[in-house]
DRENFI-985807 format. One line per 8 residues: number of its first residue (from 1); their letters; for each residue x, y, z of C-alpha. Coordinates in steps of 0.25 Angstrom, whole numbers. Example, Ala and Ser with C-alpha at 12.3 -4.5 7.8 and 13.67 -1.06 7.14 Angstrom:
<nodes>
1	as	49:-18:31 ~ 55:-4:29
</nodes>
This chain:
<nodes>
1	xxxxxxxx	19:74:9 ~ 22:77:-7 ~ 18:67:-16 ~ 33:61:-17 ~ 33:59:-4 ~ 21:52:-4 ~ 24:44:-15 ~ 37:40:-8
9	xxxxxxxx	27:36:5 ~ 19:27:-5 ~ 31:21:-10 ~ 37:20:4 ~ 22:13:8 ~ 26:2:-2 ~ 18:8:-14 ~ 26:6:-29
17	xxxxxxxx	27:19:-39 ~ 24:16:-54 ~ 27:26:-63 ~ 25:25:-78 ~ 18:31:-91 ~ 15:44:-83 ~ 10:38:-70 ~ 12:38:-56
25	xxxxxxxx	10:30:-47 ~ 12:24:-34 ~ 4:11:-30 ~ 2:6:-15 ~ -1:-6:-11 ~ -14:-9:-8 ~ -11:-11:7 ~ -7:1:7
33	xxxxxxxx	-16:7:1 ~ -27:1:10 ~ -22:8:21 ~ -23:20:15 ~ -38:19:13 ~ -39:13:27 ~ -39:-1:25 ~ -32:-10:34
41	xxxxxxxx	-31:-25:32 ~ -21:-36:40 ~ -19:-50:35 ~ -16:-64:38 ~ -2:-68:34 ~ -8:-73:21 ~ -11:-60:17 ~ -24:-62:18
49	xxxxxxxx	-32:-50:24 ~ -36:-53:39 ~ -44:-40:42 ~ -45:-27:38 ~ -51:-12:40 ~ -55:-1:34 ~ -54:13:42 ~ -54:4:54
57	xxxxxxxx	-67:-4:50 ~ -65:-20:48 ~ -67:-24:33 ~ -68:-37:29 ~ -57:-44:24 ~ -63:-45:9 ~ -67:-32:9 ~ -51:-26:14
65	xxxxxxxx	-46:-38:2 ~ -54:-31:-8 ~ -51:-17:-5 ~ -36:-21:-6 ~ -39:-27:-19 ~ -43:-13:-24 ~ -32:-6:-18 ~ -23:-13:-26
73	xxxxxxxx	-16:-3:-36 ~ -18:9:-28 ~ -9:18:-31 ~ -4:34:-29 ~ -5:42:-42 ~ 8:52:-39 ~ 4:61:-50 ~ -10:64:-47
81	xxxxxxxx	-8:61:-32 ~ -21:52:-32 ~ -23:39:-27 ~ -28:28:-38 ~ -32:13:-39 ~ -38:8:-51 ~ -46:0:-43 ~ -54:9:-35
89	xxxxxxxx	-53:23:-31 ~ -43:24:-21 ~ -38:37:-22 ~ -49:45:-13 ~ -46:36:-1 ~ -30:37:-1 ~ -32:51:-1 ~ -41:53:10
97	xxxxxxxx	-33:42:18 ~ -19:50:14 ~ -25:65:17 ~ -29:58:31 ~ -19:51:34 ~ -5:60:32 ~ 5:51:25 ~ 16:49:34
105	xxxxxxxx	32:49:30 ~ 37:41:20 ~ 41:27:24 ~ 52:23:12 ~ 53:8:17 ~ 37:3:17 ~ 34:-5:28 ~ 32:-20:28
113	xxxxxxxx	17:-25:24 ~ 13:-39:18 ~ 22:-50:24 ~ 23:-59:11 ~ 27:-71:8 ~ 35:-67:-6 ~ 49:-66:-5 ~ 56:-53:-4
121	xxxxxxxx	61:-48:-16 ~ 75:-44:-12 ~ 80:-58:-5 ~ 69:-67:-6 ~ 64:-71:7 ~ 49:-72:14 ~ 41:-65:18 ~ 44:-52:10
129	xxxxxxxx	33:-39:14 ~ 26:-28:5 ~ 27:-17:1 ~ 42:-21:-4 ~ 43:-37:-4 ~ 54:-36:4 ~ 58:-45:16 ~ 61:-40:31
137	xxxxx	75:-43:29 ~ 74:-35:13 ~ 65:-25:20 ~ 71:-10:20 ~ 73:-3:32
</nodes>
């Protein structure tokens, strides 16, 4: 796949494209970009984390909450094709996980995440999902 096409894949996964003073970027959400690095994590309704792994391994809870923490800001550096955070140093493990793990075909409409409990953006009602803060009914198809 070309860059653009990935970057459309990034965008289609829910990531947002910031582009000013001659950077950039594309920035992914942390839940995405935990299971790029092979962390999975489920939740209670609350939102708060009710297990999670690590390449299959069980983590604890605190420890799956603190990586997220530091996966926050991750983002795609579209003109040098790395992977950054300012957090930590991200961009070895997206790489390894992305060389192993072909990215498939573009999805253009992300799928449906986080149930929350803001309202959608477009009509208002509850609950709305990430990546785009939209509800079923608002939800594109």
């Amino acid at each position: 796949m070309d860059r653009e096409g990935f970057i459309v894949f990034l965008l289609g996964s829910g990531g947002r494209r910031w582009q000013k003073d001659g950077h950039d970027r594309v920035y992914i959400p942390a839940e995405i970009a935990a299971k790029a690095i092979g962390l999975r994590v489920s939740r209670y309704k609350s939102g708060n984390i009710s297990g999670a792994t690590l390449d299959g391994e069980r983590v604890s809870n605190t420890l799956a909450r603190e990586m997220l923490e530091q996966l926050g800001g991750v983002y795609f550096d579209v003109k040098t094709s790395k992977w950054r955070n300012d957090h930590v140093d991200v961009g070895e493990a997206m790489e390894q996980r992305y060389a192993a793990n072909p990215i498939p075909t573009p999805r253009l409409v992300p799928e449906k995440t986080v149930e929350l409990s803001e309202r959608c953006e477009k009509c208002g009602q509850t609950p709305s999902y990430r990546p785009l803060m939209l509800c079923t009914l608002c939800w594109p198809t």
